[in-house]
VOZARO-270458 format. One record per residue (C-alpha): residue number from 1; residue in one letter; x, y, z. Coordinates in steps of 0.001 Angstrom, whole numbers, plus 500000, padded with zeros to 6 digits. Example, Ala and Ser with C-alpha at 12.3 -4.5 7.8 and 13.67 -1.06 7.14 Angstrom:
BEGIN
   seq   type       c1       c2       c3
     1      A   512300   495500   507800
     2      S   513670   498940   507140
REM end
This chain:
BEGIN
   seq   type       c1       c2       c3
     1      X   367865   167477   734256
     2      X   370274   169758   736034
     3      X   369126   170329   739814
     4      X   369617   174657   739251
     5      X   367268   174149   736676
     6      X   364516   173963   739588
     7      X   365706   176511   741461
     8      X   364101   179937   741664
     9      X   364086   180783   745130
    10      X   365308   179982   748464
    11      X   362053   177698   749010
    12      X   363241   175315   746424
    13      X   366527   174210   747888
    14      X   364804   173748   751082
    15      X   363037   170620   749540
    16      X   366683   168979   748536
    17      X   368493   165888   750206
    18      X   371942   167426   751473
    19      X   373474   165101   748186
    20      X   371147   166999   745940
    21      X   372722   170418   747482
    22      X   376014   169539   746851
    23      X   375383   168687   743399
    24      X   373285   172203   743172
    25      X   377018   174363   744738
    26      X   378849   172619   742053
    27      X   376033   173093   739057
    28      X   376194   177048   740744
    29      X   379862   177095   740313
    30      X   379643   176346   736804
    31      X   376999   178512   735962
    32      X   378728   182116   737715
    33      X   381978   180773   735720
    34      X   379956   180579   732733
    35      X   377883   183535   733070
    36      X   380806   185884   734381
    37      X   383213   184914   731378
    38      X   380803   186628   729386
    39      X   379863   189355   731595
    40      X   382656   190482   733313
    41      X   382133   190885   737135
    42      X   383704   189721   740566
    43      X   384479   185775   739995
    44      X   387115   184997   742652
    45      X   384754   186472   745948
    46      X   381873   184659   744455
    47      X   383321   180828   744003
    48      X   384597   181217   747584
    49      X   380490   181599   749374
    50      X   378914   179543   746724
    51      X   378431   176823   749463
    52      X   377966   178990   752725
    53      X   374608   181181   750629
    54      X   373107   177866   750113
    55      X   373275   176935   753724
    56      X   372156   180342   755055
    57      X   369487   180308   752535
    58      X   368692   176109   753331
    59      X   368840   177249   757506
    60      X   367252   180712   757783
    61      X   364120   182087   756005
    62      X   364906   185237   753996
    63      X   363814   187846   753447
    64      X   362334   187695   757062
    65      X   365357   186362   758182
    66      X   367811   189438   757109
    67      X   370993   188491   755524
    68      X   373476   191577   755187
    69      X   376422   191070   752863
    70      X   380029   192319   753167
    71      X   381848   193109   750910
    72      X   378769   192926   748854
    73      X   380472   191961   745216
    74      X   380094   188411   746860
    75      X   376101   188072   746458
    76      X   376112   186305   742874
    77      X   374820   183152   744436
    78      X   372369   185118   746166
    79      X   371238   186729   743292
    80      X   370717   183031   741871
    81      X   368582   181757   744833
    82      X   366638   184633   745084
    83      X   364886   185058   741615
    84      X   367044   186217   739674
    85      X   368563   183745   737876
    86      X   367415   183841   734569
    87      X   368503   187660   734426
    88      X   372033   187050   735420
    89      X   373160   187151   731736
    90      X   372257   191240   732158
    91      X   374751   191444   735181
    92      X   376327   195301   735704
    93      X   375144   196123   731957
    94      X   372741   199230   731702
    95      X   368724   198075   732674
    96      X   370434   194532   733927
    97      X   371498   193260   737126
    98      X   373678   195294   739750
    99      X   376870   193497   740687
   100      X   375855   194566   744531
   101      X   373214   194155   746655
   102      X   370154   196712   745570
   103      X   367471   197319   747252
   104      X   365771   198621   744512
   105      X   365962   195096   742703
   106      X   364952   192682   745591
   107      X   363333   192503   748486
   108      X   366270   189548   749264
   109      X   368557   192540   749275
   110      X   368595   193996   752774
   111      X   371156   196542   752477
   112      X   373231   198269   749711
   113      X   376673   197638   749709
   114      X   379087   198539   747316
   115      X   382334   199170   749783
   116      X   382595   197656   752990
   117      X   382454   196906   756997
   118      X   378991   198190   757200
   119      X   377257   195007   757659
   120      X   377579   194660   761262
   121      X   376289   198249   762053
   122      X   373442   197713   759839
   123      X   372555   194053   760842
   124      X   372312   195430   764659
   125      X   370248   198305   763973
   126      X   368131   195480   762231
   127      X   368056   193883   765031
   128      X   367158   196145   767066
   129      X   364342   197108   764987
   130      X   363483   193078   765210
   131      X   363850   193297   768959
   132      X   361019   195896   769383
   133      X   358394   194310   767192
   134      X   359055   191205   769137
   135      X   360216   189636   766176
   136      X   362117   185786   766339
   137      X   363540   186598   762917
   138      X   367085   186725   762665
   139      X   369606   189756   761293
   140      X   372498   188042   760024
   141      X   375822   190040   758569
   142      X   378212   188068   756434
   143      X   381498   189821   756282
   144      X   384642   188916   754435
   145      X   387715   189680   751804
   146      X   388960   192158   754069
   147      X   386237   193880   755204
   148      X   387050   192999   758818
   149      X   390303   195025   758319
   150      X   388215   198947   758763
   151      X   387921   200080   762048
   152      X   383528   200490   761324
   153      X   383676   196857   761890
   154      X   385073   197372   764900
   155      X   383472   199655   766236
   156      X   380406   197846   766205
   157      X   381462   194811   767380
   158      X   382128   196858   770749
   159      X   378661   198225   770598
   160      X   376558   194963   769519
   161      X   378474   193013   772100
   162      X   376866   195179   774992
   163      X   373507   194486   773309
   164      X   370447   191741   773810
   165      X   370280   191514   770501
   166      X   369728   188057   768530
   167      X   372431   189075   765740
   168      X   374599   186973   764161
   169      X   377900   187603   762191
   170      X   379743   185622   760112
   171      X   382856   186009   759325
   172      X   383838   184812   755799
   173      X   387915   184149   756062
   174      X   389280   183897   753018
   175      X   392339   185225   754419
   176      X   392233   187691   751114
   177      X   390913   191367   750665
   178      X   391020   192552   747132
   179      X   394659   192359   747788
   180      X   396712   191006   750420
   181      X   395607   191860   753989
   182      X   397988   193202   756039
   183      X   397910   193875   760080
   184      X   397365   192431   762955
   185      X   394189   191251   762737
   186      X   394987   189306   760026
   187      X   397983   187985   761708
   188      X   395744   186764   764174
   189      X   393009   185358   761872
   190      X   396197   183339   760537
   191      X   397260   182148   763698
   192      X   393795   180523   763936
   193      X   394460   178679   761131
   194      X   397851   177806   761427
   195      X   399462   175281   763758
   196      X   398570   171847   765765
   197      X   394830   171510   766095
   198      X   393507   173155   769274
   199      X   392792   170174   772439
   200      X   389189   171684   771912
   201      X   386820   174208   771844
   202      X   384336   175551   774375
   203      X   381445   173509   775487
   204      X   379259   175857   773063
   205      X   381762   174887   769979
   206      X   382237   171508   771309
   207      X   378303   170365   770917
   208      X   377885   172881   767443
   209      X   380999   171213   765661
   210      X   380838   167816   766123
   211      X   380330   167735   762594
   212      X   382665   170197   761317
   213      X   386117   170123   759510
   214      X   388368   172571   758856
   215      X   388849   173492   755086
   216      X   392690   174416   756230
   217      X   395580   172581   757319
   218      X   395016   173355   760652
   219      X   398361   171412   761430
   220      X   400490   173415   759642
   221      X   403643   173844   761330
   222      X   404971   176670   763539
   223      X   408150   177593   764925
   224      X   408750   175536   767854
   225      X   409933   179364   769741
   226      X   406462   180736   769886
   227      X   405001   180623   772775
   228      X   401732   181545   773925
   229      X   399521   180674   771256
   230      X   395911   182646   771600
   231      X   392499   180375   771706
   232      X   390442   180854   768958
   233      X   387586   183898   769354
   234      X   389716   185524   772170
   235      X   389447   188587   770308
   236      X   385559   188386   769837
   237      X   384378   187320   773158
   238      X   386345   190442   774566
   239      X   383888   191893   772792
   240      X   381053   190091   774243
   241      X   380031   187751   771290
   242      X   379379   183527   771734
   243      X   382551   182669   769217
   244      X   382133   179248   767344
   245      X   384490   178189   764835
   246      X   386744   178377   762293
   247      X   385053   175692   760395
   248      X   385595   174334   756758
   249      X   383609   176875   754908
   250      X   382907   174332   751537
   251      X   381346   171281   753498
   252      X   377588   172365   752855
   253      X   376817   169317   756007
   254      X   379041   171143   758147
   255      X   377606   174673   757311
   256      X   373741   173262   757651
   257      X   374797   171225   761238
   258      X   376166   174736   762355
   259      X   374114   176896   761512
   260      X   370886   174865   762594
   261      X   372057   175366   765815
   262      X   373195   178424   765813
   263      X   369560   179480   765048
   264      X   368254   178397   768493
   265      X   370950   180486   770655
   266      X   370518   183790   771795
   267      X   372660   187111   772042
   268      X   375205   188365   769709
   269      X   377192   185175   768061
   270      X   379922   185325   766038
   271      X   380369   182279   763197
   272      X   384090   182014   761629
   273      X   384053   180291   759005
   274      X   387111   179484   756270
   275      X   386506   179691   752787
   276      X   388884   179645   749844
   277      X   388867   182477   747147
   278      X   388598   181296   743476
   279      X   387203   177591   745099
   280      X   386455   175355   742352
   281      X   388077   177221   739089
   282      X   391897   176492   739183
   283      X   392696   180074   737415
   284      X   391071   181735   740042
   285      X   392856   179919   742817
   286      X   396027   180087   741707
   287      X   395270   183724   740958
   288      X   392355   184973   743101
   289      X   393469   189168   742361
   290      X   393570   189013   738981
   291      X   390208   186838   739332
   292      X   388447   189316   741863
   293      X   387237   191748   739123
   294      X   387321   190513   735416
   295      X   386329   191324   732356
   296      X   385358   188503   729554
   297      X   387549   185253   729859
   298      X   387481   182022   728262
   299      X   385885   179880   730674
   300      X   387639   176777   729919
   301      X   391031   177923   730303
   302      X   390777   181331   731887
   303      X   392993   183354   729442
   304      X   391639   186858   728963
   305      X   392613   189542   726224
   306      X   392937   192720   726741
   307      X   390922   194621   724246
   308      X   393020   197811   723591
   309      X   396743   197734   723525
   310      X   397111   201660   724149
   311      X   398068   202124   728210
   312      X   394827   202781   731130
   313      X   395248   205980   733508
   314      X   395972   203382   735763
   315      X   399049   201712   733782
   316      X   400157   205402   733201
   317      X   400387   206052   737291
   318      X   402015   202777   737428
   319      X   405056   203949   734917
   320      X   405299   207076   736599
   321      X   405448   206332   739900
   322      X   408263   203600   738520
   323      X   410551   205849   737163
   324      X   410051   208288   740230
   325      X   411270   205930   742633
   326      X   414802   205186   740919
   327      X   415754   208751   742157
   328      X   413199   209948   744685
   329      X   414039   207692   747915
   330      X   411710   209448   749925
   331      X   409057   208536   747992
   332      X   406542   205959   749647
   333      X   403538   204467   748455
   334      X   400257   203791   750213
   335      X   396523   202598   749064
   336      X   394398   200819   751051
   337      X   393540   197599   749695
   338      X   394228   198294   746496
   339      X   397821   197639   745379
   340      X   396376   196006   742101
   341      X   393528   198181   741035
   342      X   396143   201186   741460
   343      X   399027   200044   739847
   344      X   401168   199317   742332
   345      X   401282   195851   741903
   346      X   405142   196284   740228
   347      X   405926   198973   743084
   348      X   405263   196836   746005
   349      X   407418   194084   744783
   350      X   410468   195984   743660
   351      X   410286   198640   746798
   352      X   408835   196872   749536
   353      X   410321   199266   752111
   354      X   408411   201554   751002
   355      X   405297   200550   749950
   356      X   402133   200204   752530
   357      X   398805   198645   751751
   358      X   396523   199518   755121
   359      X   393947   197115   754448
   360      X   390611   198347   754066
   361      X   390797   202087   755840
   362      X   390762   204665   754469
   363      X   390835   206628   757435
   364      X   393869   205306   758700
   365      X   395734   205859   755093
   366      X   395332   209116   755277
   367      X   396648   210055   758468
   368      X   399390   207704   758662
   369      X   400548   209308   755453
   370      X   400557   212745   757466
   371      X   402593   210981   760029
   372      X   404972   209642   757452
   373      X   405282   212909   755687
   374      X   406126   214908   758906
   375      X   408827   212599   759328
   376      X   410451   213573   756254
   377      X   409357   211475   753344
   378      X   406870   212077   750570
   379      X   403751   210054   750439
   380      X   401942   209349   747460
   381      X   398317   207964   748588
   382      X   397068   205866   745757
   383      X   393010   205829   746253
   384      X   389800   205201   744292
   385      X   387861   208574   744327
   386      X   384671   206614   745269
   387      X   386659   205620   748622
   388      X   388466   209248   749180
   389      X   385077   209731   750394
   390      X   385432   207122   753051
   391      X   388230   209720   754696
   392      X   387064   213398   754310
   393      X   387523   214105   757607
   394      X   391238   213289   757863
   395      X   391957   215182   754766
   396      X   390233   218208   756287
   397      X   391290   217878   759927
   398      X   394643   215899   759600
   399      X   396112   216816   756788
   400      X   394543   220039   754724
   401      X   394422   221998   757933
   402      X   398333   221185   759153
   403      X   399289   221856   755286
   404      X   401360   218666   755420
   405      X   402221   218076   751958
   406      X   401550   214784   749924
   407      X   400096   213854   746541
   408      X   396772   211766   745733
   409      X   396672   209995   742996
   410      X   392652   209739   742646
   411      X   391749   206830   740592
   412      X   388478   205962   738509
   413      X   387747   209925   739106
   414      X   384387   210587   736731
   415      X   382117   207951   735524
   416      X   382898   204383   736574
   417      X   380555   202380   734624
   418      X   379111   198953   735436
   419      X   380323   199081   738504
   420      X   377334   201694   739524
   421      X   376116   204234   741539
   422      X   378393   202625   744415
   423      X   381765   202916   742948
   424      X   381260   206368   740367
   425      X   383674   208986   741348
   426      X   381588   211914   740208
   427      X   381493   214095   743405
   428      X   385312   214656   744239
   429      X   385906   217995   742397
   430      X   382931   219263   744356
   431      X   383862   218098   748091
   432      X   387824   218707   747649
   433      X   387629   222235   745867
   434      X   386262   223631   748573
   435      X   388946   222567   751376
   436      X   391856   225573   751608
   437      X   395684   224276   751299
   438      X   394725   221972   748153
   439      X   395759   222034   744146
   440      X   393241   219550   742456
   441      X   394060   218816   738772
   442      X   392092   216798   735970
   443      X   393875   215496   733215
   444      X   392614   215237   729989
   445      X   395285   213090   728535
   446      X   398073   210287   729294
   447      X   400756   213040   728561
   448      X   399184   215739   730920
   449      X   398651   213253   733837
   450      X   402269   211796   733567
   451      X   403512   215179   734102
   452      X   400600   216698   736724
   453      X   401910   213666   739054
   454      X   405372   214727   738552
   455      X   404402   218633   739358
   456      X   402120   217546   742340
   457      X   404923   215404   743569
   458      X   407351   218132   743353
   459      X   405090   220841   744888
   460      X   405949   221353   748386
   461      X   402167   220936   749373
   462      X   399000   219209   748951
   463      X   398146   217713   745603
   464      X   395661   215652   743813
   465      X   395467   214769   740665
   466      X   391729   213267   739270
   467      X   391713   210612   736457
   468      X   389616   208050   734780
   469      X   389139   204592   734593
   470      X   389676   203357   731570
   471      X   391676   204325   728704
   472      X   393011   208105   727427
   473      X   393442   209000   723710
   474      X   396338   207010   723044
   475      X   399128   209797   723376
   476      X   402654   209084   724011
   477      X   404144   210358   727044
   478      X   406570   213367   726471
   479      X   409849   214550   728113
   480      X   408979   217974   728613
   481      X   405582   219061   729418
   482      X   405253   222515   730690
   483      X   402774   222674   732778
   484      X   402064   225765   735408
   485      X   399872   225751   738187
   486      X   396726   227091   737866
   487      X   397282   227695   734455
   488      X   394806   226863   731336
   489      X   395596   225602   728136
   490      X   394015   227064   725078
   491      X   393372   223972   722085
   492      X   391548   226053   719727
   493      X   390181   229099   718481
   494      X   386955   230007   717380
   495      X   383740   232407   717567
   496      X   380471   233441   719531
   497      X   381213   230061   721775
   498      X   383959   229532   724204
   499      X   384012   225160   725792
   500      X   386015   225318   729088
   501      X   386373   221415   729420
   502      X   387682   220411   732680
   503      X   389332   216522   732278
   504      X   389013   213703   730209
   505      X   386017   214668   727509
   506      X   388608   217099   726166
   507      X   388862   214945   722965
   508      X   384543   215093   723069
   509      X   384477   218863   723566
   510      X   386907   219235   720647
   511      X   384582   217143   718148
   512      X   382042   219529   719322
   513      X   383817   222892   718971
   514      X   385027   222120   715658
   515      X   381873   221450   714417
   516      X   380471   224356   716267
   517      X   383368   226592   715232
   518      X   383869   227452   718830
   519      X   386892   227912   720913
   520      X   388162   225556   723731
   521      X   390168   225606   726548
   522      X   391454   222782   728703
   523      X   391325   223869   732368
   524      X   393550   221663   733521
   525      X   393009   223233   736685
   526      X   390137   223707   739169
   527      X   392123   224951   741962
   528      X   393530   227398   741786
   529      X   391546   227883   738248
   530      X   392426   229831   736005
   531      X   390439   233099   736254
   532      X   392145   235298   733741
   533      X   391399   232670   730680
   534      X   388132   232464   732009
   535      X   387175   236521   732509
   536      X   389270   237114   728932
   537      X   387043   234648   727138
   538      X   383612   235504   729078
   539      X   384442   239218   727421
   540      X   385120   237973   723908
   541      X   382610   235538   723732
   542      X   378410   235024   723689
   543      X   378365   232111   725110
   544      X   380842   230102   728239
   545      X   379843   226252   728276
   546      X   381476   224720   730823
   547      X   381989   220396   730574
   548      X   382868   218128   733371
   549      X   382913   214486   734654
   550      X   381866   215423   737773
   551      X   378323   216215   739685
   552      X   377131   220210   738678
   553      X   376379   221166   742047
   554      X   380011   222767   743478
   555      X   381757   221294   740395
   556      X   384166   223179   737839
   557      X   381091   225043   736158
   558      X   380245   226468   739756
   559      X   383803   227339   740204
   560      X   384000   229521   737014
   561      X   380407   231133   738139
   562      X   382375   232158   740772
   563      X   384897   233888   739089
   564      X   382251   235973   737002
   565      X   380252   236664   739870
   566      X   383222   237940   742022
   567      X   384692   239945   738968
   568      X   381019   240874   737946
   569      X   381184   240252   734817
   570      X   377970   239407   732955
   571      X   378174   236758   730497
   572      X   375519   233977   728789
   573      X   376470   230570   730448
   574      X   375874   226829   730106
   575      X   377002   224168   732752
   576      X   377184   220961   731510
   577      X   377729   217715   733617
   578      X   376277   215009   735584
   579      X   373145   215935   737150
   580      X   371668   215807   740571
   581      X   371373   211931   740882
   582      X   372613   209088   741270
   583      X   374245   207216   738220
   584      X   373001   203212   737275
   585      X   375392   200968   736053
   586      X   376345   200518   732385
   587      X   379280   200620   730345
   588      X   380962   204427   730417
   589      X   380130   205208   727021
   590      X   376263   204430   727990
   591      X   376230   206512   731271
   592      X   378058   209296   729414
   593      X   375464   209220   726439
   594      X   372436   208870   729418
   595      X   374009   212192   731310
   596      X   373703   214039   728108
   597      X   378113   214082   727965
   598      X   378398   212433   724577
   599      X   379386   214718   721185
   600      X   375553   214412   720385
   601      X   374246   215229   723888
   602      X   376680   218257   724376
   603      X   376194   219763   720915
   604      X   371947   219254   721233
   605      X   372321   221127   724461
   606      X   374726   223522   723622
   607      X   372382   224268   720104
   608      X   369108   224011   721850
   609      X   370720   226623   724458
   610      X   371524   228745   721455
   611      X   367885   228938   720215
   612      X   365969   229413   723358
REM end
């Protein structure tokens, strides 16, 4: 009998020999392979802890003990020990298992995390909390791929390290974000790992890693030039914190020795600890981006397919942004941390002088493409519109308010899908609409965002252009697209109903309006929108519907309310979109059909409307 085949819950792995618990982190290995080739889900994150969550879990006593985890697509191992095994088949489909820490599904899962760098903040406001009840529990914040690049991390390292508190953090160095970190910091984490083994640690290290090997070649060579090499945890005991480490993240005796002792010290310590992305599965170490988040694979050899041959939103920015930069040498790239997930994969290797991945802050992205374009070149700021979020300030403050013109290229705008509530991009028409200086577009097609990136390029201001994850409707891109700001595009004519569709359920609304016999306009648009297509067809029609991918409170609907309101015109209305709530994870089709955005759903409601 297989050893997982015992193990429920963190209890059960205490009772194993440290033999049986190696045998348990491979048997794990080949179970998330398994059950993420059919799935879909982050693979390479997950193989890398698969040996440090059995420790924590073997040392510490969760869920009194509080482990906090960062990025939190690396909790699949977790999610094993902690009960929910047997439901891992059902991971990020609709009713199943989130592919982040929930709160909602275990008490195991501390805090929610579906971006990153919050763990430390959280895990010392646990502790505090544990401080005050005279608690000897532990709060415990395990952060990695990257998410030590955002300056949140940061920020409360400085504040924890002034504290009492019994908090530990780990830092999970896989020297990898979802792409390539870049900066100092991980210059520095390299330099740790890099070059002739250090005469020795501390006395602290000294007793706690007796056992300990590094997974890395710690001798790797250096230039015989540099002078001044740092010792290890300079940078976090300025801070304040006990530093102990780097040690081999994958020898579970090692982890266990460590960590035991760790348990019995007091204050803020900070754990480094070296893992390897992909460990274990050759495909994902050879390849640990492509690996990070996948869709179904073979297991055995890796190879995936890719299910439509037609070209994503994503694949269209990538072409575009191409074919800009033969001729537009001002034009400059930056995303922060994700080069791959944004197309620019091909970009950064064939214009490297112009193409900056920030790591994981958005903050900074933003602003340092203000600085960039007041120096005379022409960002384009490739983002996820779940992480625009991350930087509303410095789009207001630093950028909106100085007019400094640049173009965003808002990725996975609308419903995300499995995924979840974490990563859906449902709320950006409704917080950037509102900010003066701004043209937001929403394509509903491959053609129309080819060319809206080429107009919002061109535009001597600020521009963003929303689109989906996922594929379009298949349409080849044109040479000539006319396309006028703030202008509408009428599809079809029709009767008594008038569908204002703002972005990608055009081809939906259409099914709908023909059955309907109603006419439909694509918005294009929703600032500046469009307000004589709208006041023209509120006057010739009995009934506006309004359709969007986006939340209904301060979305396109409210922006066309507007428009009637200030031209007082009185017309019958109908908002459609996602309502006030968060959105569960499923596939897009499913969260579309549960918010009612489906052919079906519109027409019932649009009907149903009709009759009351």
């Amino acid at each position: 009998m297989a050893v997982i085949d015992d193990i429920n819950y963190p209890s059960d792995i205490k009772k194993l020999s440290r033999d049986k618990l190696k045998i348990l982190a491979k048997e794990i290995r080949e179970f998330i392979i398994d059950s993420v080739s059919e799935t879909g889900g982050h693979l390479s994150s997950n193989l890398g802890v698969i040996e440090l969550t059995i420790a924590l879990h073997y040392v510490f006593n969760a869920p009194k003990d509080k482990l906090i985890w960062d990025v939190g697509h690396q909790t699949y191992t977790h999610k094993i020990l902690t009960g929910r095994k047997k439901q891992m088949h059902t991971l990020r489909k609709k009713n199943g298992l989130s592919g982040f820490p929930n709160r909602n599904e275990s008490p195991y899962d501390e805090f929610g995390a579906g971006h990153s760098s919050t763990s430390i903040s959280a895990a010392l406001g646990i502790a505090e909390g544990l401080k005050k009840t005279k608690s000897k529990n532990r709060a415990i914040a395990i952060i990695g791929d990257g998410a030590m690049t955002a300056g949140m991390a940061f920020e409360a390292l400085n504040n924890a390290g002034n504290s009492e508190n019994d908090l530990l953090v780990i830092l999970n160095d896989n020297d990898m974000s979802i792409s390539k970190n870049v900066g100092a910091l991980n210059n520095y984490l390299a330099k740790l790992l890099s070059g002739k083994i250090y005469g020795g640690f501390k006395s602290t290290g000294k007793a706690l890693l007796s056992k300990a090997t590094p997974i890395l070649e710690l001798a790797r060579k250096t230039e015989e030039h540099i002078k001044g090499m740092v010792i290890p945890g300079t940078l976090f005991e300025e801070f304040g914190f006990n530093y102990i480490g780097p040690i081999d993240g994958h020898d579970i005796d090692a982890l266990i020795d460590t960590l035991s002792n760790i348990k019995s010290l007091k204050g803020p310590q900070f754990f480094h600890v070296a893992t390897k992305k992909g460990y274990g599965y050759k495909p994902a170490e050879d390849n640990p981006n492509m690996y990070h988040g996948v869709s179904k694979f073979n297991a055995n050899n890796g190879n995936t397919e890719k299910i439509n041959s037609q070209k994503t939103f994503t694949e269209i920015f990538s072409d575009w942004i191409m074919a800009q930069a033969k001729s537009k040498k001002k034009l400059c790239a930056i995303t922060p941390a994700m080069s791959d997930g944004s197309g620019l994969t091909l970009f950064s290797e064939k214009y490297p002088d112009r193409f900056y991945d920030v790591g994981i802050a958005e903050q900074h992205a933003l602003t340092f493409a203000a600085g960039l374009s007041l120096s005379g070149y022409k960002p384009v700021v490739a983002i996820y519109s779940t992480f625009m979020q991350r930087a509303y300030d410095q789009f207001i403050h630093d950028i909106a308010i100085q007019n400094i013109p640049m173009l965003f290229a808002i990725d996975r705008a609308g419903i995300v899908g499995a995924d979840g509530a974490t990563h859906s991009g449902n709320f950006d028409i409704s917080f950037l609409r509102c900010i003066p200086n701004i043209v937001l577009m929403a394509p509903s097609n491959e053609n129309d965002c080819y060319h809206m990136l080429t107009l919002g390029y061109r535009y001597e201001g600020i521009c963003a252009v929303r689109y989906p994850r996922g594929y379009g409707t298949g349409q080849s891109i044109t040479k000539n697209n006319k396309i006028l700001i703030g202008k509408a595009k009428k599809v079809q004519a029709g009767k008594d109903i008038v569908i204002l569709c703002f972005g990608p359920l055009l081809e939906t609304c259409k099914a709908v309006a023909i059955e309907l016999n109603a006419s439909l306009i694509d918005m294009r648009f929703i600032k500046p929108i469009d307000e004589t297509i709208i006041v023209k067809n509120a006057l010739s029609h009995k009934l506006l519907v309004t359709v969007e991918d986006n939340t209904l409170k301060g979305g396109g609907g409210s922006a066309v309310l507007e428009v009637l309101s200030a031209k007082q015109i009185s017309c019958k209305t109908l908002c459609l979109g996602i309502p006030d709530k968060f959105l569960e994870h499923g596939s897009q089709d499913e969260v579309y059909k549960i918010c009612g955005l489906d052919k079906d759903g519109i027409l019932s409601k649009i009907v149903n409307h009709i009759n009351r």
